[in-house]
C-alpha positions in Angstrom: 22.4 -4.6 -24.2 19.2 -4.7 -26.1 15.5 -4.8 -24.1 15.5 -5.6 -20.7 17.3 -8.9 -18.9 14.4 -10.1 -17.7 13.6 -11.4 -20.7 16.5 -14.2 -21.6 16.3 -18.1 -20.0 6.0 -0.5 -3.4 3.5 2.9 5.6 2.0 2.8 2.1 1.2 -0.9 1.5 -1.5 -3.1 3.7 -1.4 -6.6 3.8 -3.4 -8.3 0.5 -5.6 -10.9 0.8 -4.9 -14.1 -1.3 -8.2 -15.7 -2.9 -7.7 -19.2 -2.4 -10.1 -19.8 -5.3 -8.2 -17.8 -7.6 -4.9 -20.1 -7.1 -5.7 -22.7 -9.3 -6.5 -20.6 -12.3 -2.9 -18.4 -11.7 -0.3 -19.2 -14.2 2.1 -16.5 -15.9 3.4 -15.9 -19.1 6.7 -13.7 -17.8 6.6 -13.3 -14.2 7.5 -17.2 -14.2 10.4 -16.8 -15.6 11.6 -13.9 -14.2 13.8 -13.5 -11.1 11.7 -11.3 -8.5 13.3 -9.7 -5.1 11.1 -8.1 -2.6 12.3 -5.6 -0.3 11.4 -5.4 3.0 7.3 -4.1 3.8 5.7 -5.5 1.2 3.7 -7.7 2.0 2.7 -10.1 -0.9 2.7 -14.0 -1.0 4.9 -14.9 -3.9 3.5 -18.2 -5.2 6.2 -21.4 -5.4 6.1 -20.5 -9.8 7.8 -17.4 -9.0 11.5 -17.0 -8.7 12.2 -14.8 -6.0 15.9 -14.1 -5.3 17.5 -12.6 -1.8 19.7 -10.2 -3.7 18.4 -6.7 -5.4 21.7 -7.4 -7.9 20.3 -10.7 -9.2 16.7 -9.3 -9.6 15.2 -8.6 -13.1 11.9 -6.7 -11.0 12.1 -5.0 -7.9 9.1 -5.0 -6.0 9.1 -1.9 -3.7 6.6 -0.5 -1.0 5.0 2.5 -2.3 6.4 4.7 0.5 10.1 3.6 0.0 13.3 5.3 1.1 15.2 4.3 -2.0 16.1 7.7 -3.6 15.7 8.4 -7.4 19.6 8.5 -7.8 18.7 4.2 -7.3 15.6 4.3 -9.4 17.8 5.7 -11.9 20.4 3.3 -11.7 17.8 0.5 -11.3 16.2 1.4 -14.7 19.9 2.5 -16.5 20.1 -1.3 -15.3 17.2 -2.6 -17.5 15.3 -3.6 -14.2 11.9 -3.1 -13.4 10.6 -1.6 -10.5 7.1 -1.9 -9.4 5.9 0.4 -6.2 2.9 -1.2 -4.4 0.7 0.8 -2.0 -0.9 3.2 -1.3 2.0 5.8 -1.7 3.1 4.8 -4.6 2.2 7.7 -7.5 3.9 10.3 -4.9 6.8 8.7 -4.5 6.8 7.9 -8.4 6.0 11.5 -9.1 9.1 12.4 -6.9 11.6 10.3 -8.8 10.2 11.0 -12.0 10.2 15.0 -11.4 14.2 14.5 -10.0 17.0 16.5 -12.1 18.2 12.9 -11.6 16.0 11.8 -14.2 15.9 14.6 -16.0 19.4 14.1 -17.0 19.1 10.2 -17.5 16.1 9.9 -19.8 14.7 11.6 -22.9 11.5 11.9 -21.2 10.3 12.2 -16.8 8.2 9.0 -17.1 5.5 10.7 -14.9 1.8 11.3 -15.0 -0.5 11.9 -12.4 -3.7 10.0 -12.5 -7.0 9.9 -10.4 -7.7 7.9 -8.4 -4.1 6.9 -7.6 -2.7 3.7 -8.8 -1.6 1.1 -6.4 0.7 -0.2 -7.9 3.1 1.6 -10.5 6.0 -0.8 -12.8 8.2 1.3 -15.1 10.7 0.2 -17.1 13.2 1.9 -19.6 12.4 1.0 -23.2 15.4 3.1 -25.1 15.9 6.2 -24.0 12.4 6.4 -22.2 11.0 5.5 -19.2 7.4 4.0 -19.7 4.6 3.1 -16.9 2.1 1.0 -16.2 -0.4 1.8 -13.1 -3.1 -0.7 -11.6 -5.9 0.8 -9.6 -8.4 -1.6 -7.6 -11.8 -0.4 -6.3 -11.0 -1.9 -3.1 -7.6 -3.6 -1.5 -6.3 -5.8 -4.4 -5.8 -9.9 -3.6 -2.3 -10.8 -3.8 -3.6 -12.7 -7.4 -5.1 -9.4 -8.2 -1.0 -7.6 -8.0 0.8 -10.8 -9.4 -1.5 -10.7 -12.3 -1.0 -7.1 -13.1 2.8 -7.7 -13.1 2.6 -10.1 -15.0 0.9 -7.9 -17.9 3.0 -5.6 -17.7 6.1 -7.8 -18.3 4.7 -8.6 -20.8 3.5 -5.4 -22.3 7.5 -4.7 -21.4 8.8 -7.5 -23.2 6.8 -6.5 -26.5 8.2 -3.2 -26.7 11.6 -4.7 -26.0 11.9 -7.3 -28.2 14.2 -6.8 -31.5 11.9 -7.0 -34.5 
């Protein structure tokens, strides 16, 4: 399979604050279209435009509290997939850094898919684009708005589905 399937038809996470105002000017270019399941503690109001699905197998994005249990044998297998995970909260970049520094992906992609940044991101999305796992962190001076995280996934789908795409 060629790009990712999203594209065809994250104790670490407090509760975000939705700008009312911001509502009306929210529309998305790929998080629309894509079909979204979020786990268990996160909190974040999905607006009625996004597809959100009660299965993690019929999910093109994962949406994961930052301090997660899933292992990095699933993150690998997510990815190997061609679905994106996004870690929100405050523990995201160390459980990231924990997957990504695995033997597990050591052995699965060409490179770890790991940085470390300052300040730390709160919200990480990666995605495998070939043989390569590629990230995109958001960092907020304060607590970001639930507007404030759908928007950022958004761009990143998007910067996903460019590199993706067959030329």
């Amino acid at each position: 399979m060629t790009g990712i399937a999203l594209f065809s038809s994250f104790a670490g996470c407090s509760a975000l604050s939705t700008n009312s105002a911001d509502s009306e000017d929210l529309s998305f270019e790929r998080l629309g279209v894509t079909a979204v399941y979020v786990t268990d503690g996160v909190e974040l109001s999905m607006p009625a435009e996004v597809q959100t699905v009660d299965n993690i197998h019929n999910a093109d994005l994962l949406i994961l509290p930052g301090d997660t249990d899933a292992d990095a044998q699933k993150a690998v297998k997510w990815l190997v997939d061609d679905r994106v995970i996004a870690l929100l909260g405050d523990s995201s970049e160390p459980t990231w850094l924990s997957w990504a520094r695995s033997d597990t992906f050591g052995d699965a992609f060409q490179n770890r898919g790991y940085g470390d940044g300052e300040p730390d991101p709160s919200l990480i999305v990666a995605a495998k684009i070939g043989q390569y796992v590629e990230t995109y962190r958001h960092t907020w001076g304060d607590d970001p708005s639930d507007n404030d995280v759908l928007r950022a996934l958004d761009e990143s789908l998007v910067t996903i589905e460019k590199k993706t795409s067959p030329e």
